[in-house]
Backbone as numpy.savetxt, mean C-alpha at the origin, in Angstrom:
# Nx Ny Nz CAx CAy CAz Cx Cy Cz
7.43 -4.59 -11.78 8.29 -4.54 -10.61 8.08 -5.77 -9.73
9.00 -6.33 -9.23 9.23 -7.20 -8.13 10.08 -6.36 -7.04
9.70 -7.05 -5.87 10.20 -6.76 -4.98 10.23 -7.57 -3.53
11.15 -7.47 -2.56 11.15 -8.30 -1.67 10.49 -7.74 -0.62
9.86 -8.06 0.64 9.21 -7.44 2.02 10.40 -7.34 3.19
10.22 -6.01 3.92 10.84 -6.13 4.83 10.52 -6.86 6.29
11.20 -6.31 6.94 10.61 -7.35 8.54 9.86 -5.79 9.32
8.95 -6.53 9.98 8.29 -5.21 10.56 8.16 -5.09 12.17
9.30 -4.66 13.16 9.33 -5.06 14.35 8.03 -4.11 15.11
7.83 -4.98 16.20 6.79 -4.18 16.88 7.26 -3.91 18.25
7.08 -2.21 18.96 7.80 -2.41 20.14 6.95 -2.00 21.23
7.14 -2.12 22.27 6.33 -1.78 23.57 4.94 -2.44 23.80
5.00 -4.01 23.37 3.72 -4.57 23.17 2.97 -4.68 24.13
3.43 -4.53 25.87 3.01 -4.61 26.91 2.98 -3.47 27.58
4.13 -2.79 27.63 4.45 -1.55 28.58 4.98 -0.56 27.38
4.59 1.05 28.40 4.97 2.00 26.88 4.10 2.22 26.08
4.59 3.09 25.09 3.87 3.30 23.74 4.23 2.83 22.63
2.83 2.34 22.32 3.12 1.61 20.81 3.71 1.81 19.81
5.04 1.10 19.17 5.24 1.77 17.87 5.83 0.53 16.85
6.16 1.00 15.89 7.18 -0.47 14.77 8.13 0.85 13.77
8.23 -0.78 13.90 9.53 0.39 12.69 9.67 -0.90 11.57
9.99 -0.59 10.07 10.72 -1.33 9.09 12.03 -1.36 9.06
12.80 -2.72 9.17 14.23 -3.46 9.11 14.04 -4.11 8.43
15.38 -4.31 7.63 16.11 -5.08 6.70 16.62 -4.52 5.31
17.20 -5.53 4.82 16.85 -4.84 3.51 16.23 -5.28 2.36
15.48 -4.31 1.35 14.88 -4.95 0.22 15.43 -4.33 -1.62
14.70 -5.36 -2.16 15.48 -5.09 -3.54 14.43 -5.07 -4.45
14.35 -3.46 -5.32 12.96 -3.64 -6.31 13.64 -3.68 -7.73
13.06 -4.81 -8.51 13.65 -4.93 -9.72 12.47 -4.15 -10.76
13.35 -3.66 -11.81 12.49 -2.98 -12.56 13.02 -4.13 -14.02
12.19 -5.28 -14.28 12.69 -5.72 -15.35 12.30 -5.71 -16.53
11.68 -4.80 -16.58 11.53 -4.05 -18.35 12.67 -3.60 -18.57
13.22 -2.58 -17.62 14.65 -1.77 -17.67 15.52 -2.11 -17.45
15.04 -3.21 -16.77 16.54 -4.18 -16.44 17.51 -3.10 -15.03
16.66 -2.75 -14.45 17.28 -1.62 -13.22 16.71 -2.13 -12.12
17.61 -1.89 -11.20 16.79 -2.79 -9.45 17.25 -1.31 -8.53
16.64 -1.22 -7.67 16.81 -0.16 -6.19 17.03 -0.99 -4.97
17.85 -0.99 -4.62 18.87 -1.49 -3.17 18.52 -0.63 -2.09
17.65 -1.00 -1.02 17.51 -0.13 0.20 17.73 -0.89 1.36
18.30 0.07 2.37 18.35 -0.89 3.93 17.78 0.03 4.44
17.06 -0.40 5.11 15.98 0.06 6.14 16.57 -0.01 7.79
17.32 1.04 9.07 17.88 0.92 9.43 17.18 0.73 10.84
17.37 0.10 11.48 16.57 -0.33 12.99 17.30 1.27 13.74
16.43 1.20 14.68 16.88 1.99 15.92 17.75 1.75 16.86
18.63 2.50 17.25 19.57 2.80 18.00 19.66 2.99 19.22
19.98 3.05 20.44 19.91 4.01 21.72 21.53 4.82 21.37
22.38 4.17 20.29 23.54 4.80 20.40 23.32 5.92 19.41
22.79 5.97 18.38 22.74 6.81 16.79 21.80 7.59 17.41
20.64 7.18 17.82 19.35 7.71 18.06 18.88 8.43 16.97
18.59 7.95 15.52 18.10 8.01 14.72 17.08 7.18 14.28
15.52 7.44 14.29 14.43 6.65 13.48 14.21 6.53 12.26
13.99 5.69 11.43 12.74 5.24 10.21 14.31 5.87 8.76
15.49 5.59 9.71 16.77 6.04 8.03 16.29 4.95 7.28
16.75 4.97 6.02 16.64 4.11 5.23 17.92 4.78 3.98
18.52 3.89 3.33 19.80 4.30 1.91 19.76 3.32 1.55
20.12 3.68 -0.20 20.77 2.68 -0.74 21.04 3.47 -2.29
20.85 2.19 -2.98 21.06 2.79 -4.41 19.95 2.07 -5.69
20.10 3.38 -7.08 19.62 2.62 -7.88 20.84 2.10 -8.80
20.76 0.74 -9.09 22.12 -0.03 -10.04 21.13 -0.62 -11.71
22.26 -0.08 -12.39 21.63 -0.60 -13.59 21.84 -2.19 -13.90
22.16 -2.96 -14.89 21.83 -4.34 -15.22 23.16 -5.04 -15.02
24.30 -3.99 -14.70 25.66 -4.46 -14.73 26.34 -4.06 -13.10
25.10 -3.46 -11.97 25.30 -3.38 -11.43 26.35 -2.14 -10.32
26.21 -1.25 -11.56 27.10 0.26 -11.66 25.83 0.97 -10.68
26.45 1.66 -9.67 25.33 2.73 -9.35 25.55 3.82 -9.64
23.98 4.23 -10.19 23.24 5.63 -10.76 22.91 6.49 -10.08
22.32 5.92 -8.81 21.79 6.96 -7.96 21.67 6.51 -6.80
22.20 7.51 -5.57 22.37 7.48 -4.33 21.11 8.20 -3.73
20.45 6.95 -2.69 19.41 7.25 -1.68 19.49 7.51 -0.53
18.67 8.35 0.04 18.67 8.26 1.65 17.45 9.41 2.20
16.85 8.89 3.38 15.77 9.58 4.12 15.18 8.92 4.87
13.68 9.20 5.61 13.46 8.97 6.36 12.35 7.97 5.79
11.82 6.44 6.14 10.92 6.21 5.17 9.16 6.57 5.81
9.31 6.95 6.65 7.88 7.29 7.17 7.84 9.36 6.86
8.76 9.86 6.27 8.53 11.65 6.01 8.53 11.55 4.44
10.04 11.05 3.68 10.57 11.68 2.82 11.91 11.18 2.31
11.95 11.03 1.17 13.64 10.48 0.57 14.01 11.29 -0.53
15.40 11.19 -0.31 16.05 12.28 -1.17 17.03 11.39 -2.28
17.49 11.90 -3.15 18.15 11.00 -3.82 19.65 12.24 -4.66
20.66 11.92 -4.99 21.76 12.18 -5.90 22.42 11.53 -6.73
23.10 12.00 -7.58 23.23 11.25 -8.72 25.21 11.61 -8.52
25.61 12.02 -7.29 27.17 12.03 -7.01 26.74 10.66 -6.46
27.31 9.57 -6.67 27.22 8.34 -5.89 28.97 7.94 -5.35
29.46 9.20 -5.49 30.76 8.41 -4.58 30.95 9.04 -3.16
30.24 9.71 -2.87 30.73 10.27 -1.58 29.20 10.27 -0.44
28.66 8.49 -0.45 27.68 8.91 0.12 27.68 9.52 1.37
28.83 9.32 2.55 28.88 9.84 3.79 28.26 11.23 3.48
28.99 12.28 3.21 28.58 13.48 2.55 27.33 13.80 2.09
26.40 13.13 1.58 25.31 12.59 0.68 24.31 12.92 2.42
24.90 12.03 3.32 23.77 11.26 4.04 24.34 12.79 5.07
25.10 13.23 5.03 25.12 14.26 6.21 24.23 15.56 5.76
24.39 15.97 4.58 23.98 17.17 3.78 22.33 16.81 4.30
21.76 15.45 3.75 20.47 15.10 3.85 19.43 15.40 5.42
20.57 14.94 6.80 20.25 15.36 7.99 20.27 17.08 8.22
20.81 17.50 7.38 20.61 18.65 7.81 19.20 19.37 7.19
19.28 18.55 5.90 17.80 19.29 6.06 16.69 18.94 6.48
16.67 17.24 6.90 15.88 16.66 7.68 15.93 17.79 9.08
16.42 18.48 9.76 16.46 19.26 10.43 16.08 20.48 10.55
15.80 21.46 9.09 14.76 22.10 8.85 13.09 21.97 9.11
12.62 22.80 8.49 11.23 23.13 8.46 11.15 21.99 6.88
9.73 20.80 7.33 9.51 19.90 6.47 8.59 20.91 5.11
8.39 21.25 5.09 7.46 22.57 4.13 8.61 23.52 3.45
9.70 23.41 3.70 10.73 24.36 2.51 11.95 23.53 2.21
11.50 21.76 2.17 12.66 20.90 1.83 12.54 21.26 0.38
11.81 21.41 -0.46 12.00 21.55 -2.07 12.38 22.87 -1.72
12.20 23.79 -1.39 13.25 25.27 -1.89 14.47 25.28 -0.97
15.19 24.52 -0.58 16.57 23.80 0.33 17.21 23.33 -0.69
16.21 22.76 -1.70 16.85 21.89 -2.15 17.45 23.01 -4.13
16.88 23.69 -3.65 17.39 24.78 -4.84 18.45 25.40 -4.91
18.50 25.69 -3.63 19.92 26.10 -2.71 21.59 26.04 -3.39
22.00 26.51 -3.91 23.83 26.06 -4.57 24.19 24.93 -3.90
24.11 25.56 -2.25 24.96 24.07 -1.47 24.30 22.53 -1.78
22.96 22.49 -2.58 22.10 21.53 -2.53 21.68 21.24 -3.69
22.16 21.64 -4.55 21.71 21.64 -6.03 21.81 20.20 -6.62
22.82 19.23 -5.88 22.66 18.16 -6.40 21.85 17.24 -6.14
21.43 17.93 -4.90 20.03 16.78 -4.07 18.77 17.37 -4.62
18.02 15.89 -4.67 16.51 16.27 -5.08 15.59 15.33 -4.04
14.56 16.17 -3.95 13.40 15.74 -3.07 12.41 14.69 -3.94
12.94 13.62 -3.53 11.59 12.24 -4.57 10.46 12.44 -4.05
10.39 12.28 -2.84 8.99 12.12 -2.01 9.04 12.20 -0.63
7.79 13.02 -0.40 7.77 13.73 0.57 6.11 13.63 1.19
5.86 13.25 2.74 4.64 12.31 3.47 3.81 13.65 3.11
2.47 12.99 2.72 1.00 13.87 2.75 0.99 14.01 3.87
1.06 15.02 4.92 0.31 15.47 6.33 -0.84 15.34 6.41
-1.67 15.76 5.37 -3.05 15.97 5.17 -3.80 14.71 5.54
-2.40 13.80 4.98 -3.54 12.05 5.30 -2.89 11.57 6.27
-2.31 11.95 7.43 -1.94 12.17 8.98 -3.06 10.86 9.18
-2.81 9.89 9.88 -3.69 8.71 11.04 -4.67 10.10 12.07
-5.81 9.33 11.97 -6.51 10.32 12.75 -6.84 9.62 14.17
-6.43 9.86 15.08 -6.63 9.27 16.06 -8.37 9.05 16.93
-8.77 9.97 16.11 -10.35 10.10 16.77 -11.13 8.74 15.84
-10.43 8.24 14.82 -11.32 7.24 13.88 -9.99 6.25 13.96
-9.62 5.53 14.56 -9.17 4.26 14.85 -7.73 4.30 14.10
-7.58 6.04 13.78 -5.69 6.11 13.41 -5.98 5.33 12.27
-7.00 5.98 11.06 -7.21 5.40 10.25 -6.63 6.86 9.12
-6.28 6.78 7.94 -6.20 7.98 7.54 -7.57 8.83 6.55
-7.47 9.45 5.87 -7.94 9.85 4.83 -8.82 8.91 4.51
-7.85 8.62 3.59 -7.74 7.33 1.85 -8.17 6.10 2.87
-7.82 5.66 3.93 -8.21 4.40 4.33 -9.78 4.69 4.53
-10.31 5.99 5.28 -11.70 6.02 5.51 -12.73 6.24 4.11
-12.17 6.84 2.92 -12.87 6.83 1.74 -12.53 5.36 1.02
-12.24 3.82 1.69 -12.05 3.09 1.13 -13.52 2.49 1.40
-14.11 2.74 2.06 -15.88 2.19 2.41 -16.77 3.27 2.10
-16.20 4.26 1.59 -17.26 5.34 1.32 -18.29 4.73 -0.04
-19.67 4.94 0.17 -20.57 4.48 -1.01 -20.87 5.77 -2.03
-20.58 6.22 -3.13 -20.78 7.02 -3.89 -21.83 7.43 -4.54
-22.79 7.80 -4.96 -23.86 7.53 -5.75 -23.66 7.10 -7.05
-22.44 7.68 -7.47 -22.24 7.13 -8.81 -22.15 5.60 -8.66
-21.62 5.12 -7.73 -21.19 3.86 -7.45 -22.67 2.92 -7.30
-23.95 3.41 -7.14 -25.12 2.62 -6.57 -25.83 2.75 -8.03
-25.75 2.88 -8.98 -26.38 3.22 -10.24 -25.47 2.91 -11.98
-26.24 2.56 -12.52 -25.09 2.15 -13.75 -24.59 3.74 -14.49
-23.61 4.18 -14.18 -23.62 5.48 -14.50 -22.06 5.43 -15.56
-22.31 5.64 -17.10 -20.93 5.55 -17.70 -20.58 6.62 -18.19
-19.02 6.89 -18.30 -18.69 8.30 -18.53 -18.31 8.02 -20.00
-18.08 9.03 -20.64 -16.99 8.99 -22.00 -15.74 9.74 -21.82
-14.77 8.83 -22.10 -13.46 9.98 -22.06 -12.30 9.50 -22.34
-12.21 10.18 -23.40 -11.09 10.12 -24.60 -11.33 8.94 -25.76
-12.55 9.10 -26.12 -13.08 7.71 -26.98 -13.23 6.89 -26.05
-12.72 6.50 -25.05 -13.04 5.26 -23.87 -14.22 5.51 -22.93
-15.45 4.29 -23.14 -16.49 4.62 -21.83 -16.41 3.51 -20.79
-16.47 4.36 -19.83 -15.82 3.73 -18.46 -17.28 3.87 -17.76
-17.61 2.46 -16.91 -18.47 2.60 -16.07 -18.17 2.39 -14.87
-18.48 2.90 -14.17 -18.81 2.93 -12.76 -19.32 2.37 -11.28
-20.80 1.87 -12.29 -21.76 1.00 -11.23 -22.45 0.54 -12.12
-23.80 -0.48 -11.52 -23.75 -0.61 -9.95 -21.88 -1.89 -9.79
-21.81 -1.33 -8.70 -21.08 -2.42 -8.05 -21.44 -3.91 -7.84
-20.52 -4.95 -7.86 -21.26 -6.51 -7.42 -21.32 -6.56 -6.38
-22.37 -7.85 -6.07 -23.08 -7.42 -4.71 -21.78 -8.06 -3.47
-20.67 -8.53 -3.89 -19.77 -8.96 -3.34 -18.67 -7.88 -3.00
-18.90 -6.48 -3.53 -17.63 -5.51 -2.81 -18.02 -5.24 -1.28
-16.97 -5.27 -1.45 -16.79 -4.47 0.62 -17.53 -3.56 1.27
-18.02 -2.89 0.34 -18.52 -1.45 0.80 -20.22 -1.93 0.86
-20.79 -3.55 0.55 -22.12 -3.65 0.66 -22.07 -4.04 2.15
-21.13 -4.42 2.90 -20.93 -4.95 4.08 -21.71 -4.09 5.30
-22.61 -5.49 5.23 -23.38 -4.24 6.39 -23.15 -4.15 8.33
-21.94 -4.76 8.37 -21.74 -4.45 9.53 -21.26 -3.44 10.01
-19.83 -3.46 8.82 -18.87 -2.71 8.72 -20.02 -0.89 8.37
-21.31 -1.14 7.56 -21.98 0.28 7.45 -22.68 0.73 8.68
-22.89 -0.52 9.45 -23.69 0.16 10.83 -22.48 0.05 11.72
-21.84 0.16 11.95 -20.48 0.38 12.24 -19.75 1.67 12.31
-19.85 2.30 11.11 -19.30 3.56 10.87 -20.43 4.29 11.10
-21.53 4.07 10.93 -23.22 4.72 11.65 -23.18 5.15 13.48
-22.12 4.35 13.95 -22.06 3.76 15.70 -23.38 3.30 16.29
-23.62 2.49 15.31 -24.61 1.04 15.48 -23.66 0.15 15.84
-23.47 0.60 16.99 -22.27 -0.93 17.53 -23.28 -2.13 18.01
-23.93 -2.14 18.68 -24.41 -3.58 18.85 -24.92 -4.61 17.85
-25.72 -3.11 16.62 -26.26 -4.04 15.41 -25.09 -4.53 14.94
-23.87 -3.57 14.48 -22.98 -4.03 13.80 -22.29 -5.59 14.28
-22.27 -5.49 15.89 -21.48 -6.67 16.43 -22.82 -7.78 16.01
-24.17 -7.81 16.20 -25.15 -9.10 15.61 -24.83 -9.08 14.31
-24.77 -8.50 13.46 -24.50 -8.68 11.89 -23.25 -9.34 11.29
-21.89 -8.85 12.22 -20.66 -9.74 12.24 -21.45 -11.21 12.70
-21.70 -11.54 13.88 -21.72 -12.60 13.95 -22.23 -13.70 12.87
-23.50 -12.66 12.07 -24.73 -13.41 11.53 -23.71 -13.95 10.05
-22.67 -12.91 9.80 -21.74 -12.81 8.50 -20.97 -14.64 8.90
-20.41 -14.06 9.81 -19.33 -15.41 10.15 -20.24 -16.47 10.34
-21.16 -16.49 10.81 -21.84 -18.11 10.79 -22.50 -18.20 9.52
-22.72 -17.68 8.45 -22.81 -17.74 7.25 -22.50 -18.27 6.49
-20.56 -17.65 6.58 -19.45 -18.20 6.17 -19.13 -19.20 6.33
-19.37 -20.00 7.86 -19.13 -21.57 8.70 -19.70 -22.39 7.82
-21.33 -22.14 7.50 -22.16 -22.78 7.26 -21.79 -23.10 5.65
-21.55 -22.52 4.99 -21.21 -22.01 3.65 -20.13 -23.30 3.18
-19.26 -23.15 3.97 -17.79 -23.49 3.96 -17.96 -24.85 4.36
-19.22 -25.55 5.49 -19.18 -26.40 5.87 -20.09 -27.22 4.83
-20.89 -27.08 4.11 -21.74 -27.44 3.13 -20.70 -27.58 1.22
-19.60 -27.14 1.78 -19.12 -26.85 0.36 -17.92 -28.05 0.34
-17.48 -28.41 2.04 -16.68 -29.26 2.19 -17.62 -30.87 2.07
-18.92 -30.86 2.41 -19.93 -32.02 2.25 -20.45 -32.32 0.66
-19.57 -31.55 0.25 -20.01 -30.94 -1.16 -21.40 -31.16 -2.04
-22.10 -30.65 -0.61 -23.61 -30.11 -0.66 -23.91 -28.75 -1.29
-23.20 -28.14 -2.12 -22.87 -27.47 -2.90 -21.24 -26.48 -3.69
-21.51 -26.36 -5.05 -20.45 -25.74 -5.63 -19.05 -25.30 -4.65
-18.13 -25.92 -5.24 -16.84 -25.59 -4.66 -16.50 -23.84 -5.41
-16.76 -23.01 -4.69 -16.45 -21.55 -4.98 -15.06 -21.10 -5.78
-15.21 -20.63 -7.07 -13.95 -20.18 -7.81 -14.11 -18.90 -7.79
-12.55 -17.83 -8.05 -12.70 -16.97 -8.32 -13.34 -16.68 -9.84
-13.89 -15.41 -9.63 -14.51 -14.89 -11.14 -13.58 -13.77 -11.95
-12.78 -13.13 -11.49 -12.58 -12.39 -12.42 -10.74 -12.60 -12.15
-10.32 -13.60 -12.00 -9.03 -13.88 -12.01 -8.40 -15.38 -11.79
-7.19 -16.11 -12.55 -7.18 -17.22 -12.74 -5.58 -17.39 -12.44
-4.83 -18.95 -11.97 -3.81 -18.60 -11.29 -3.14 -19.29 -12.48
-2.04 -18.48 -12.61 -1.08 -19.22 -13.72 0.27 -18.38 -13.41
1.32 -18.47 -14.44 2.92 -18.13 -14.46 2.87 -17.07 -13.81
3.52 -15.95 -13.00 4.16 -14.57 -13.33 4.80 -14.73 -14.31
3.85 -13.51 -15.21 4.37 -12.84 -16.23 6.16 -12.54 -16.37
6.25 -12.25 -15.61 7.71 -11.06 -15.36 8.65 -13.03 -14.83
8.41 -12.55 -13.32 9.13 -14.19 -12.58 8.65 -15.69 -13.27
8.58 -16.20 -14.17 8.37 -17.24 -14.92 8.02 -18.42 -13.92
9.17 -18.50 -13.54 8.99 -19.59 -11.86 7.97 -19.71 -10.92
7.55 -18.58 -10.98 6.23 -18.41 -9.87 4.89 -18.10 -10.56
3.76 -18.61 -9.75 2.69 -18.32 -9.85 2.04 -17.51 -9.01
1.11 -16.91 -9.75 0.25 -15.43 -9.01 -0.90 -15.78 -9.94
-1.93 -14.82 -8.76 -3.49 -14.70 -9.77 -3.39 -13.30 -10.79
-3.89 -13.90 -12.12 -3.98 -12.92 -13.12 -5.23 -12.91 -13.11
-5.15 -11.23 -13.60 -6.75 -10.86 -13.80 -7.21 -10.97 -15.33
-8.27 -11.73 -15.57 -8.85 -12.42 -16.46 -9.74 -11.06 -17.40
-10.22 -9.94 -16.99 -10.74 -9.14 -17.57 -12.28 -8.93 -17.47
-12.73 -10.18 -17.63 -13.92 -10.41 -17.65 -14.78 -9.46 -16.35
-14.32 -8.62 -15.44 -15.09 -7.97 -14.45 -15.94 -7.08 -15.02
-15.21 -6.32 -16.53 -15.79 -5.30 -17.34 -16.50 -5.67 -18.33
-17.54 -6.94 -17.80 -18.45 -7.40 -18.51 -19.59 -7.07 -17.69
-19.39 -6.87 -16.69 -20.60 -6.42 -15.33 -21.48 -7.68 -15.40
-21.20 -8.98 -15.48 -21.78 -9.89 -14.85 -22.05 -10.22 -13.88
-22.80 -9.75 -13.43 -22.50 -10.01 -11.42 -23.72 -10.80 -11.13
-24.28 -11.61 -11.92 -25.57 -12.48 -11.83 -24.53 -13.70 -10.96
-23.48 -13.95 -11.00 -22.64 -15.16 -10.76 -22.14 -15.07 -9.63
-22.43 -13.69 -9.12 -21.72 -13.59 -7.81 -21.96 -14.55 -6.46
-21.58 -14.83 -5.56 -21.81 -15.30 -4.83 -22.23 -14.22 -3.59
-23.62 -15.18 -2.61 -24.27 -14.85 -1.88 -23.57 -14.67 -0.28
-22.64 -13.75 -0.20 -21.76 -13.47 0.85 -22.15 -12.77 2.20
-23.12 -11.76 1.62 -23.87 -10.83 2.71 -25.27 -11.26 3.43
């Protein structure tokens, strides 16, 4: 898949409450299948007074549309496969955006609704928590240290053995500011940032005197997109699942 980025406005940066919204529109190509998805992402209104709409379509390689979109992109999107009558499409959809969010799949079973289907629909569960920096869930188990993760521990499964750990000493989660941090070791954490970044200065400033090794990546190398021919991106080289981490560099 390719795809383009939208614009991400930010509002009430001074006065008010904070919020953004996604505008514009973007286009995801699926070019194995040769199929792309067309969405506009619709700004806010004081006249519509509607937030976070978003429609469009999926078009095959000749540009015929298959399937008609529309929803909200921060709840839930719905999709149909009548693609000529989207007005209809997008009114049916507000109404059940207007229900109870917990019985949009049995709405959607409904005769009057039989042609609409529920694609996707927001985890509540991973809700921004406002007591931890409106971080969610999944963002706070992204620094979590595992035990499996501190030990070479390999599984078997399905003829394939997959390991685990230890981790190189270069992942995120060895970061020890960021661990006395989430401890509310705030002052250590703020000396340990500092001690990190002048590290980095020093590092960076010795590498430009080239008083030592100019730093490459290790487990990825920049060449074609695969897919976009024209462009270059970093490919991953493989080599991580060699657990060499003798080469790592001294970051912490």
């Amino acid at each position: 898949y390719t795809w383009h980025n939208l614009k991400v406005n930010t509002h009430n940066l001074v006065l008010g409450k904070l919020w953004f919204e996604h505008t514009g529109k973007t286009e995801i190509v699926n070019h194995k299948l040769k199929i792309k998805c067309q969405l506009e992402y619709k700004p806010y209104s004081w006249f519509v007074r509607q937030m976070n709409r978003c429609e469009g379509y999926i078009l095959d390689s000749n540009d015929n549309k298959l399937v008609l979109l529309y929803g909200k992109w921060d709840q839930c999107l719905f999709c149909t496969n009548n693609v000529a009558s989207p007005s209809d499409f997008h009114k049916r959809v507000e109404k059940i955006l207007a229900m109870e969010e917990n019985n949009y799949e049995q709405i959607c079973q409904d005769k009057n609704y039989s042609d609409v289907q529920l694609l996707w629909k927001v985890d509540r569960e991973d809700e921004p928590n406002e007591k931890y920096f409106n971080f969610t869930k999944f963002t706070l188990k992204l620094n979590e240290m595992h035990a499996q993760l501190k030990e070479d521990v390999v599984f078997a499964e399905q003829g394939n053995t997959i390991s685990l750990g230890p981790l190189p000493s270069t992942d995120s989660r060895h970061r020890p500011d960021m661990r006395l941090y989430e401890q509310g070791q705030l002052d250590d954490a703020g000396h340990e940032k500092h001690r990190l970044e002048e590290k980095q200065r020093e590092k960076a400033r010795k590498m430009e005197l080239q008083e030592m090794p100019v730093w490459t990546p290790l487990w990825f190398v920049k060449g074609n997109h695969q897919v976009v021919h024209s462009e270059q991106t970093w490919l991953f080289n493989n080599t991580y699942w060699n657990r060499d981490f003798d080469r790592c560099p001294d970051i912490f």
